[in-house]
NULONU-306900 format. One record per residue (C-alpha): x, y, z; chain; residue number from 1. Coordinates in steps of 0.1 Angstrom, whole numbers, plus 2048, in hexadecimal, padded with zeros to 3 digits. Layout:
# NULONU-306900
+-----+-----+-----+------+------+
|   x |   y |   z | voba | rogu |
+-----+-----+-----+------+------+
|   X |   Y |   Z |    A |  NUM |
...
+-----+-----+-----+------+------+
# end
This chain:
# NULONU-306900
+-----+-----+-----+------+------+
|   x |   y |   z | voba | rogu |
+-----+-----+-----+------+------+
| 811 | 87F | 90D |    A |    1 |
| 837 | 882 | 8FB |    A |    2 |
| 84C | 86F | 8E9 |    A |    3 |
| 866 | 861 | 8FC |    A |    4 |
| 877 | 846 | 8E6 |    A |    5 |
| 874 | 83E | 8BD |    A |    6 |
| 881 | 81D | 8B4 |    A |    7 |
| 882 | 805 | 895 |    A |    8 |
| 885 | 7E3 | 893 |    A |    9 |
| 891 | 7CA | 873 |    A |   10 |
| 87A | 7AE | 863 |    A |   11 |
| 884 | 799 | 845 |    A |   12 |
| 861 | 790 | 836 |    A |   13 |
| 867 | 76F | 820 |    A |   14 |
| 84C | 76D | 804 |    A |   15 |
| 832 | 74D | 806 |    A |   16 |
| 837 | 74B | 7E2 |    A |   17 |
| 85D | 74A | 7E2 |    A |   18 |
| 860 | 76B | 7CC |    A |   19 |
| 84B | 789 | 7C0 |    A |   20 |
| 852 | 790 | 79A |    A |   21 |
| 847 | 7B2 | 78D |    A |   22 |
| 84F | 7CD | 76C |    A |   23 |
| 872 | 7D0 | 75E |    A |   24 |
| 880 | 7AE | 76F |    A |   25 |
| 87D | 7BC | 793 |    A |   26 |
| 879 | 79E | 7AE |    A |   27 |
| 87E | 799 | 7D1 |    A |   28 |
| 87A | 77C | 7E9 |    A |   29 |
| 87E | 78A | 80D |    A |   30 |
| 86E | 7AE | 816 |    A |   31 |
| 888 | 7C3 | 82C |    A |   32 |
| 86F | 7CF | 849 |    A |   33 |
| 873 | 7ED | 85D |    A |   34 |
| 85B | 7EE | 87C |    A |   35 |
| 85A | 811 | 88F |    A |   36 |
| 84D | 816 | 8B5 |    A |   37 |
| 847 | 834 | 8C3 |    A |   38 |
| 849 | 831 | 8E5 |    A |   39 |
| 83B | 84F | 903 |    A |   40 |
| 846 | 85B | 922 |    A |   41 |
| 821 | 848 | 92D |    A |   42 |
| 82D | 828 | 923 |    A |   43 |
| 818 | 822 | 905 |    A |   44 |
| 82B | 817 | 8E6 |    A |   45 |
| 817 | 81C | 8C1 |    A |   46 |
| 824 | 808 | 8A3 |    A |   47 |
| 828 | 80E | 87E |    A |   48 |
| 838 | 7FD | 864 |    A |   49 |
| 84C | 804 | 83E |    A |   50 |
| 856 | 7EB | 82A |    A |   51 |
| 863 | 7FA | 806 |    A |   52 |
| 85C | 7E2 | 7E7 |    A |   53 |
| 885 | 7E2 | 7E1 |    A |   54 |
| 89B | 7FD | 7DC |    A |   55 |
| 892 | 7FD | 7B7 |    A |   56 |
| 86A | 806 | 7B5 |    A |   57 |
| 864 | 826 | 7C8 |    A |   58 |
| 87A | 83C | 7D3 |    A |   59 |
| 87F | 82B | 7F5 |    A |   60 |
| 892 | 80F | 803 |    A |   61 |
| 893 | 7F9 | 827 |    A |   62 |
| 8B6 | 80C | 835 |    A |   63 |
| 8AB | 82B | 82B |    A |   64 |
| 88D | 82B | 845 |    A |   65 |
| 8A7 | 81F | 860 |    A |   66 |
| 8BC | 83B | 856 |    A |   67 |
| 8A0 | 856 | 855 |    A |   68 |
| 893 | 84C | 874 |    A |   69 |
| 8B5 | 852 | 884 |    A |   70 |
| 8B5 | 874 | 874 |    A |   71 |
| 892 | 87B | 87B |    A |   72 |
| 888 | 871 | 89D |    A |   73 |
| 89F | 889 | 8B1 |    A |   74 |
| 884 | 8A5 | 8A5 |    A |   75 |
| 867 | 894 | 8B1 |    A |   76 |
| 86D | 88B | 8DB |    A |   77 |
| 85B | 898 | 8EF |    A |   78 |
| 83D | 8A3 | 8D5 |    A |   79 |
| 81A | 899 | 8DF |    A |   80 |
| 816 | 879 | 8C7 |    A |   81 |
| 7EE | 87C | 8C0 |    A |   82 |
| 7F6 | 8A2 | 8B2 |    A |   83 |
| 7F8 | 88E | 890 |    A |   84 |
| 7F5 | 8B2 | 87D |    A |   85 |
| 810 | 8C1 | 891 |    A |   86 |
| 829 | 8A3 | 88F |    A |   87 |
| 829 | 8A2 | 868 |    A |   88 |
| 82F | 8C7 | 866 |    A |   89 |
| 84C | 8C2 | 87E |    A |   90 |
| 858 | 89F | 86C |    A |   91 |
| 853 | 8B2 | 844 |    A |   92 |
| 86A | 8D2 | 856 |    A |   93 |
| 884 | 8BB | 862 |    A |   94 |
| 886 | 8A0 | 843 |    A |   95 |
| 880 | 8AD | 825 |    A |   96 |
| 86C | 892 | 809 |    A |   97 |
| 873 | 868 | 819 |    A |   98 |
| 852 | 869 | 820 |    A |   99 |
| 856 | 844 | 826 |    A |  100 |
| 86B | 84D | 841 |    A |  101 |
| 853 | 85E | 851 |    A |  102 |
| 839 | 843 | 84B |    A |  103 |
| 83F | 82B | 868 |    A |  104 |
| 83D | 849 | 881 |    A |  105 |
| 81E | 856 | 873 |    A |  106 |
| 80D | 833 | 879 |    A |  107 |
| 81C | 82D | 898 |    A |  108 |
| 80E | 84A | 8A3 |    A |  109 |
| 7ED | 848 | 897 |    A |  110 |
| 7EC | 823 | 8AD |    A |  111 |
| 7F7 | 83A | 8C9 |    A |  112 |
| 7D8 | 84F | 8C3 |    A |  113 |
| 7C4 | 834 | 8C2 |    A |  114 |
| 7D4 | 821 | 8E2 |    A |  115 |
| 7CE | 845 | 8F3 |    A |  116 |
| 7A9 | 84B | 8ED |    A |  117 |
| 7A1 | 823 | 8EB |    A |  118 |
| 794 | 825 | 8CB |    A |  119 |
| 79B | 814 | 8A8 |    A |  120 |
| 7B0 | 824 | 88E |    A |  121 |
| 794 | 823 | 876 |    A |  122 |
| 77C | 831 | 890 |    A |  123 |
| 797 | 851 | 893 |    A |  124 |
| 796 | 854 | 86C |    A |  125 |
| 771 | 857 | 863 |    A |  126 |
| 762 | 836 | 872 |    A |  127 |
| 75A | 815 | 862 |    A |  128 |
| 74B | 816 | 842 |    A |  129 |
| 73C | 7EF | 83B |    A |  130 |
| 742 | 7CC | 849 |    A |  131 |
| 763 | 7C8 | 838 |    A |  132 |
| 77E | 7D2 | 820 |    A |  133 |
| 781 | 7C2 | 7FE |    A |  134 |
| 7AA | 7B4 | 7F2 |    A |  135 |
| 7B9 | 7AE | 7D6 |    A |  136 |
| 7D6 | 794 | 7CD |    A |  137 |
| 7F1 | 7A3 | 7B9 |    A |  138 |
| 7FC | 782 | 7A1 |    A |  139 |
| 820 | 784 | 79D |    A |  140 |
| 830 | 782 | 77C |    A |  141 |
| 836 | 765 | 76A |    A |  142 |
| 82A | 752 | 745 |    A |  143 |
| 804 | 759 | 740 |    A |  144 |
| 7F9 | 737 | 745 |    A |  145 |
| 80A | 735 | 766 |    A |  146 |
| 800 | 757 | 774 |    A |  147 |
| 7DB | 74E | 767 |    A |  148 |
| 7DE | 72D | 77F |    A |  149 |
| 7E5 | 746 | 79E |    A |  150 |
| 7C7 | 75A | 798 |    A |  151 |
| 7B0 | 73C | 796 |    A |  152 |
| 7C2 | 72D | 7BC |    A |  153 |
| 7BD | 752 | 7CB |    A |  154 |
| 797 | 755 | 7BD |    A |  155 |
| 794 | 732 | 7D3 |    A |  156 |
| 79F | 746 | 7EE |    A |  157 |
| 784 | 75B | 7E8 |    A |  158 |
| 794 | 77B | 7D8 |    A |  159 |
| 784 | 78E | 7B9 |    A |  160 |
| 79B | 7A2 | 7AF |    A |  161 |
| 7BB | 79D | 7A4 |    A |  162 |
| 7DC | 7B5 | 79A |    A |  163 |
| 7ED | 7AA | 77A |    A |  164 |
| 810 | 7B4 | 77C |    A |  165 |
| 81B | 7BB | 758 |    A |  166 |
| 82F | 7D3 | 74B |    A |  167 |
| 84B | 7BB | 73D |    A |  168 |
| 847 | 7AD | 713 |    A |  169 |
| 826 | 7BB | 708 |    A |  170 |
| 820 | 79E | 6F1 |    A |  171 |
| 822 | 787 | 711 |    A |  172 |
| 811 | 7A3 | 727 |    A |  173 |
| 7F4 | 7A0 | 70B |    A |  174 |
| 7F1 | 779 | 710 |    A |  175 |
| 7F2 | 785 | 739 |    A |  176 |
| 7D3 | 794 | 738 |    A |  177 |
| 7C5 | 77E | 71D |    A |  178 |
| 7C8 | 763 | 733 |    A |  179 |
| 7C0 | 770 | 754 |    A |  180 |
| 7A4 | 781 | 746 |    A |  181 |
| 792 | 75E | 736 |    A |  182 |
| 791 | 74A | 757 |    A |  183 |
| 780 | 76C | 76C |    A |  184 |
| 75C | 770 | 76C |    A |  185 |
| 74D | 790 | 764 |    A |  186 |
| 749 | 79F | 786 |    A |  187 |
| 770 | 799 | 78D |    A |  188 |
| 784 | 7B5 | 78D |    A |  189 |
| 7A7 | 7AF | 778 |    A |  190 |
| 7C4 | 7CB | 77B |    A |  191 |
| 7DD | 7CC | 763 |    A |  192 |
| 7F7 | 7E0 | 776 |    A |  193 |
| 819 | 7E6 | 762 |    A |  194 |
| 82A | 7F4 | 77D |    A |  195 |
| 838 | 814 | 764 |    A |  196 |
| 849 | 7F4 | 750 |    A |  197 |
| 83D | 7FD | 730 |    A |  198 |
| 84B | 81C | 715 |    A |  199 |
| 82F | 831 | 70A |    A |  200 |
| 82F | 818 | 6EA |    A |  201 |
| 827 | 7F8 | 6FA |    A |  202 |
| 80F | 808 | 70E |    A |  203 |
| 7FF | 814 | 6F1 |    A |  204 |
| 800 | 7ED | 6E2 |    A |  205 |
| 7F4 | 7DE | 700 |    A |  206 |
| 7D5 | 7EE | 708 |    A |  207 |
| 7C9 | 7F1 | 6E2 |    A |  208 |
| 7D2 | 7C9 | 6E4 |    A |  209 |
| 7B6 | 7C1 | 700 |    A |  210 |
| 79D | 7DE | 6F8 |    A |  211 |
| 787 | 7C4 | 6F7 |    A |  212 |
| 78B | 7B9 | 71A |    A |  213 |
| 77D | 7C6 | 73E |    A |  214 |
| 79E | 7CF | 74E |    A |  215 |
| 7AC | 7EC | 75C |    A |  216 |
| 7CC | 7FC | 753 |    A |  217 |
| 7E8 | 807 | 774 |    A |  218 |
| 805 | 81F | 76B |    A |  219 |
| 812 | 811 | 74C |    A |  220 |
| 82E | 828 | 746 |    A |  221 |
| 849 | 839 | 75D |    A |  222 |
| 841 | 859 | 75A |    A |  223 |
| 81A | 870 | 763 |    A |  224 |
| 819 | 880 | 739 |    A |  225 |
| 822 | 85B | 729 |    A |  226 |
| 804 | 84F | 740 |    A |  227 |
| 7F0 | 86B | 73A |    A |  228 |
| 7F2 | 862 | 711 |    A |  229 |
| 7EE | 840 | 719 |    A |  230 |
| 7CB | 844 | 72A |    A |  231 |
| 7C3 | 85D | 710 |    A |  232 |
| 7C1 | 845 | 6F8 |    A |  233 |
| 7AF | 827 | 70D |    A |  234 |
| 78D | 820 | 719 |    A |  235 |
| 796 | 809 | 732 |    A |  236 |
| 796 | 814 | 756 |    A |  237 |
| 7BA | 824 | 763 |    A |  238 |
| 7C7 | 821 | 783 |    A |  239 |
| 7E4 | 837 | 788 |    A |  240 |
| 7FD | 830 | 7A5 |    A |  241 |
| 821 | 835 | 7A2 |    A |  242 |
| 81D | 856 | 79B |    A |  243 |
| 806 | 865 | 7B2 |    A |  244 |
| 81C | 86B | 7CB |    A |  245 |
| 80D | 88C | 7E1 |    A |  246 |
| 7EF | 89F | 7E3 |    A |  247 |
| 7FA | 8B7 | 7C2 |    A |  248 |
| 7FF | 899 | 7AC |    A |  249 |
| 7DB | 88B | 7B6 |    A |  250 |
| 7CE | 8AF | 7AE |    A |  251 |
| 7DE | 8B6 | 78C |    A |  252 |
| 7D6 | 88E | 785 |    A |  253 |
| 7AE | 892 | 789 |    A |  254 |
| 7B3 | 8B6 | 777 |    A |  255 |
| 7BF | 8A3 | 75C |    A |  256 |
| 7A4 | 884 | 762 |    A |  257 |
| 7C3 | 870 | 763 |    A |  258 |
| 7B4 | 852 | 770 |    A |  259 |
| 793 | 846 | 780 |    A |  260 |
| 7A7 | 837 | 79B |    A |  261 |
| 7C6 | 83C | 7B1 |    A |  262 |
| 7DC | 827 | 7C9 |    A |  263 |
| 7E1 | 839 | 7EA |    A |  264 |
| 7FF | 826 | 7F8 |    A |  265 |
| 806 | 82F | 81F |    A |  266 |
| 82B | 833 | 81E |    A |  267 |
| 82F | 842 | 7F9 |    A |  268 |
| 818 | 862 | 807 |    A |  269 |
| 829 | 860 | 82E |    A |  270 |
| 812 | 84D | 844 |    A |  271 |
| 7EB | 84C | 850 |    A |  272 |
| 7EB | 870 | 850 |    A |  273 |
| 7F1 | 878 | 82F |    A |  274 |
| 7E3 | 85E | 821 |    A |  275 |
| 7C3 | 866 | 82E |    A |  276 |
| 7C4 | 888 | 81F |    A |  277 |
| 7CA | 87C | 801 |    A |  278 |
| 7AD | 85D | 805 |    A |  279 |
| 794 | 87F | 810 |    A |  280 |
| 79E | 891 | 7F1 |    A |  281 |
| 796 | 874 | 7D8 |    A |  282 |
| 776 | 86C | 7ED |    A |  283 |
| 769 | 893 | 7E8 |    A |  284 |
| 777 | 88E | 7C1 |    A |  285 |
| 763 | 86E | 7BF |    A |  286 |
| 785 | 860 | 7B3 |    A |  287 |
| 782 | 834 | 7BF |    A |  288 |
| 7A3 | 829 | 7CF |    A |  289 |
| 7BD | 80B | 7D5 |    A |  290 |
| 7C3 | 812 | 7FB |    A |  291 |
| 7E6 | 7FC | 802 |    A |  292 |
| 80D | 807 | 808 |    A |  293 |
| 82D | 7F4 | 7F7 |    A |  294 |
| 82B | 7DB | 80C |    A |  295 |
| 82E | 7CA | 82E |    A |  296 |
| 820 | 7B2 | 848 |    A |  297 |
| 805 | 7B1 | 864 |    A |  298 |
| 80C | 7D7 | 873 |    A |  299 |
| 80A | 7E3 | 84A |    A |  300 |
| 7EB | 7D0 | 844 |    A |  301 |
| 7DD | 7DD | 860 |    A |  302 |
| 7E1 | 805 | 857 |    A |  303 |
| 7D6 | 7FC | 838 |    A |  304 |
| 7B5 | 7E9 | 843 |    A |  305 |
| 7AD | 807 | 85A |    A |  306 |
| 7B3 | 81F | 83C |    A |  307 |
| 79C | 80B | 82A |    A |  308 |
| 781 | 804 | 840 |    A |  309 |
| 77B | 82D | 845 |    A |  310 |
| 778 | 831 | 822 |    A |  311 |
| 751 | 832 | 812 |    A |  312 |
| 752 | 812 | 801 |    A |  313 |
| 742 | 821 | 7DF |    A |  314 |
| 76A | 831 | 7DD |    A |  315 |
| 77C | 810 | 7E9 |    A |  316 |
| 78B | 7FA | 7CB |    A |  317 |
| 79E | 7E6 | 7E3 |    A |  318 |
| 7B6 | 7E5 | 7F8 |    A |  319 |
| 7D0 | 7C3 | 801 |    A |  320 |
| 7DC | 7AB | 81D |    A |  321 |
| 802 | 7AD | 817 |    A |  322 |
| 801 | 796 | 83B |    A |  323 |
| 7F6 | 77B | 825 |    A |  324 |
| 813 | 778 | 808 |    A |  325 |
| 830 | 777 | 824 |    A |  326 |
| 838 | 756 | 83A |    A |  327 |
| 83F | 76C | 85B |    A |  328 |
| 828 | 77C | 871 |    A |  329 |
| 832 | 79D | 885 |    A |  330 |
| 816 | 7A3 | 89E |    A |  331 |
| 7F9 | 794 | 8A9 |    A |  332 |
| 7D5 | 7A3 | 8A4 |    A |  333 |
| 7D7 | 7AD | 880 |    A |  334 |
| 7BB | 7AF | 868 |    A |  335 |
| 7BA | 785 | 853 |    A |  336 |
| 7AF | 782 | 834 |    A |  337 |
| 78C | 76D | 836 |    A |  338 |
| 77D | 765 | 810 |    A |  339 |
| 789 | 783 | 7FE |    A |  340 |
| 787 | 7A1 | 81D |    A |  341 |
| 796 | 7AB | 83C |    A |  342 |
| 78A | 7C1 | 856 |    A |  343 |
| 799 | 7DC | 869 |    A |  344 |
| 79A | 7D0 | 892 |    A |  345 |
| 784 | 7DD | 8AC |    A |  346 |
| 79E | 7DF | 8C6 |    A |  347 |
| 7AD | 803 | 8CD |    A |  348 |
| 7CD | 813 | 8B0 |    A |  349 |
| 7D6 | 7FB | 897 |    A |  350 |
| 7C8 | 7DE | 8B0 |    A |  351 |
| 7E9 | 7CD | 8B0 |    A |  352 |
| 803 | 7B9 | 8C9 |    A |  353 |
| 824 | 7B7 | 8B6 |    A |  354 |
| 839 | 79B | 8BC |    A |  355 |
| 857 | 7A3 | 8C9 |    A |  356 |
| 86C | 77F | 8C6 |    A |  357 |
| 865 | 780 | 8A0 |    A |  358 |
| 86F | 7AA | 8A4 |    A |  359 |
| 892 | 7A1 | 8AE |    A |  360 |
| 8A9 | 7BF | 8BE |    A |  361 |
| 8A1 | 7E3 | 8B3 |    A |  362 |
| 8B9 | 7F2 | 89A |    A |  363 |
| 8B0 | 813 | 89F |    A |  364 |
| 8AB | 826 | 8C7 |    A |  365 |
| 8A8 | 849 | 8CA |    A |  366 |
| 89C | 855 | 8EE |    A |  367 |
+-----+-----+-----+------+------+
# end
C-alpha cells in the first residue's frame, strides 16, 4: 500500500451559539476547517481533520495547514501509510515544528490503518476501555449570571462537567465561578480554565478568592514558571494545557508536579501518533487527562472519541463533542453526544463517510 494523492478540503464551521468568547477578548463565530485525505494507489482514502482555534491562541492557524500540506506532502508519496512510526520521522525531517500541519495526515492515516486491517481506531490503540467516554461543555464567556444559565441548559443535556472560560477581570472571573459553582451539585466537575489570560498577580487573587470552592484551576498564566508559582501556592486541582506542548514539557511538568492533570490536544502534539505517546506516558505517570484538540467537527470528534475510548478510564477527565457546538456536519457516522458521553464507532478507522456536497472542491492536490 502507497500514497498516491494528499488532498485538503475547506469547511467554514458556524457556531450553534453564534460566537465563542474566551481570555483576553478573543472570539470567533465561524471555525476555518481544513479536512485532509490521504488517498492510495489501492483506492482507499483515510481522513483527518485540523481546525486551529484562530490565528491568535496557539501557534497555528487554518492557511497555514493548507500551506504545510502543500509543502509537506511531496515527501510522503509513495510511503506505506500504516508505517505510522516511519511517516512521522519522515514528516518531523521534512517540516520542522507545525505539528498541526502534520496533524490531519497523521489521522488520516491512522483511518487508513484501520480501513486496512478492518478494525477500529480505538481497537489499533489499546482497545476499548468502558461503555463510553465522558464530555464536557466549555461555557463561553460572558457576565456570571448569564454563563451560570448555560451550565444549568447543558447539565439538562446531561453533562457534568463544565469548562469555565475565565481569564478576563478577576473581580468578574471571581463572581464566574461563584456563580457557576452554586447551581452544581457536589459530584459535578467545574473547570475554571483562564486560557493563560491572567498575570501572575491575578492569578494569585483569583484562586485565594474561591479557596473555598471545589474547582479546578487550567493554565492561568502565559508562561510554564508563572504557572508553576501559581499552583505552588493553591490547593485546588491544576490542569495545565497550553503549555504542554511535547513529550519534554510533559516530562519536566510531572518533575515539577506541575499539575495533576494535562490536556493532550491532537493537533497541538501532531496527530493520533503522538498523542498517544504522550496519553501512554501520563497513564504510566498516573497523570489524569483532558483528551480533545482546538477544535473541529464530526472527523475531529471522532479522533478524539477513539483517543479516549483506549484510555483506562481511572486517567480519563474528559474529553468533548466539538460536532455538537457547530451547525454543519462534515461526515456521516461520527460519534453523538447521548446524556453527557459519546462512544467511539465499531465500524473499521475513524468509522466515518465524509460528506462530500458539504466538503466542496479540494483546495489542496498533490499526486
Amino acid at each position: 500500500m502507497k500514497i498516491a494523492r494528499i488532498f485538503v478540503h475547506r469547511v467554514e464551521l458556524p457556531l450553534v451559539e453564534g460566537s465563542y468568547n474566551w481570555s483576553g477578548g478573543k472570539s470567533v463565530s465561524v471555525f476555518d476547517s481544513s479536512i485532509v485525505g490521504v488517498e492510495t494507489e489501492c483506492g482507499l482514502t483515510g481522513f483527518g481533520e485540523v481546525c486551529p482555534l484562530g490565528p491568535f491562541y496557539l501557534p497555528a492557524y487554518a492557511e497555514g495547514v493548507r500551506a504545510g500540506v502543500r509543502e509537506l506532502a511531496p515527501h510522503l508519496l509513495g510511503m506505506n501509510p500504516r508505517e505510522l512510526g516511519v511517516l512521522n520521522r519522515r514528516m518531523d525531517a521534512a517540516l520542522k515544528g507545525h505539528p498541526y500541519v502534520k496533524s490531519g495526515i497523521d489521522i488520516a492515516c491512522w483511518d487508513l490503518l484501520g480501513k486496512a486491517t478492518g478494525l477500529p481506531v480505538c481497537e489499533l490503540m489499546g482497545g476499548r476501555f468502558g461503555e463510553h467516554v465522558r464530555l464536557y461543555r466549555a461555557i463561553s464567556q460572558m457576565p456570571p449570571e448569564a454563563m451560570a444559565r448555560n451550565i444549568a441548559g447543558y447539565r439538562d443535556q446531561g453533562y457534568t462537567r463544565f469548562q469555565l472560560k475565565v481569564g478576563g477581570d478577576p473581580d468578574q472571573d471571581i463572581e464566574r465561578i461563584r456563580a457557576a459553582r452554586a447551581i452544581l451539585a457536589p459530584e459535578e466537575r467545574l473547570v475554571a480554565d483562564a486560557n493563560t489570560g491572567w498575570t501572575q498577580h491575578e492569578a494569585m487573587r483569583v484562586v485565594r478568592a474561591v479557596r473555598d470552592l471545589d474547582v479546578y484551576i487550567e493554565q492561568p498564566c502565559e508562561t510554564y514558571e508563572e504557572c508553576l508559582a501559581v499552583r505552588r501556592a493553591t490547593d485546588h486541582p491544576f490542569v495545565l494545557d497550553e503549555n504542554i506542548d511535547s513529550l519534554q514539557m510533559l516530562l519536566r511538568a510531572k518533575a515539577d508536579l506541575a499539575m495533576d492533570v494535562v490536556n493532550l490536544k491532537i493537533s497541538k502534539l501532531g496527530g493520533l501518533t503522538k498523542a498517544r505517546q504522550a496519553r501512554d506516558l501520563c497513564v504510566a505517570m498516573g497523570i489524569a487527562m483532558t483528551l480533545e484538540d482546538s477544535w473541529g467537527g464530526d472527523i475531529t470528534t471522532a479522533a478524539i472519541a477513539h483517543l479516549a475510548h483506549s484510555t483506562p478510564e481511572e486517567f480519563r477527565f474528559t474529553s468533548t463533542d466539538f460536532n455538537s457546538y457547530v451547525t454543519v456536519s462534515t461526515a456521516e457516522g461520527a460519534p453523538q453526544r447521548q446524556q453527557g458521553v459519546m462512544k467511539a464507532g465499531d465500524a473499521p478507522g475513524l468509522g466515518v463517510t465524509p460528506r462530500l456536497d458539504v466538503l466542496g472542491k479540494r483546495v489542496v492536490e498533490v499526486s
